[in-house]
N, C-alpha and C positions, 0 to 999 in steps of 0.2 A: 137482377139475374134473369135470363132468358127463359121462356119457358117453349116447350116441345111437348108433343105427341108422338106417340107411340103407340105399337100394338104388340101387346104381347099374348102368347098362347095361355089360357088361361093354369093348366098346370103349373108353367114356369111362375105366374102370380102366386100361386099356392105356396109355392116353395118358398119364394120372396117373403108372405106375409109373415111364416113362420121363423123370421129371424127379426121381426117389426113390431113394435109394441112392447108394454112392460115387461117382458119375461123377453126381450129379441135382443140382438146388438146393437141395433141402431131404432131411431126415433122414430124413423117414419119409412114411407116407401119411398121418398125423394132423399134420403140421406142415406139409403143402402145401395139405390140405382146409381147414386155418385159417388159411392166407396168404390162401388163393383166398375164403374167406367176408369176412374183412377188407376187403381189395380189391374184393369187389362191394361189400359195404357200405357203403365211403368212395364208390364213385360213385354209389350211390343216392342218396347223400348232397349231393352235389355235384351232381345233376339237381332234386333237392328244393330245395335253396337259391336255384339258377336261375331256378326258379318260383315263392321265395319260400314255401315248403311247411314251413321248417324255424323248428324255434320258436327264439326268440334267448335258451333260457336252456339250451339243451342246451350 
């Protein structure tokens, strides 16, 4: 798997970490930064189709 850099504003990290860790949703910081890119993605996705934006062989 790929890996990247990033910068994020340290608040938004704050926020992140509070769903990370034994009491969080997710396992890590790398497994909620890829829930949350997923999830924008399906609704990009799903605002594109609306508008008929998405091609029908995806």
């Amino acid at each position: 798997m790929p890996k990247i850099s990033v910068e994020i504003p340290q608040e938004l990290l704050d926020d992140l970490d509070d769903h990370v860790g034994d009491d969080g949703k997710f396992v890590n910081r790398s497994d909620a930064i890829r829930a949350s890119i997923r999830k924008t993605l399906d609704m990009l996705d799903e605002i594109d189709d609306r508008h008929g934006r998405l091609d029908e062989e995806e």
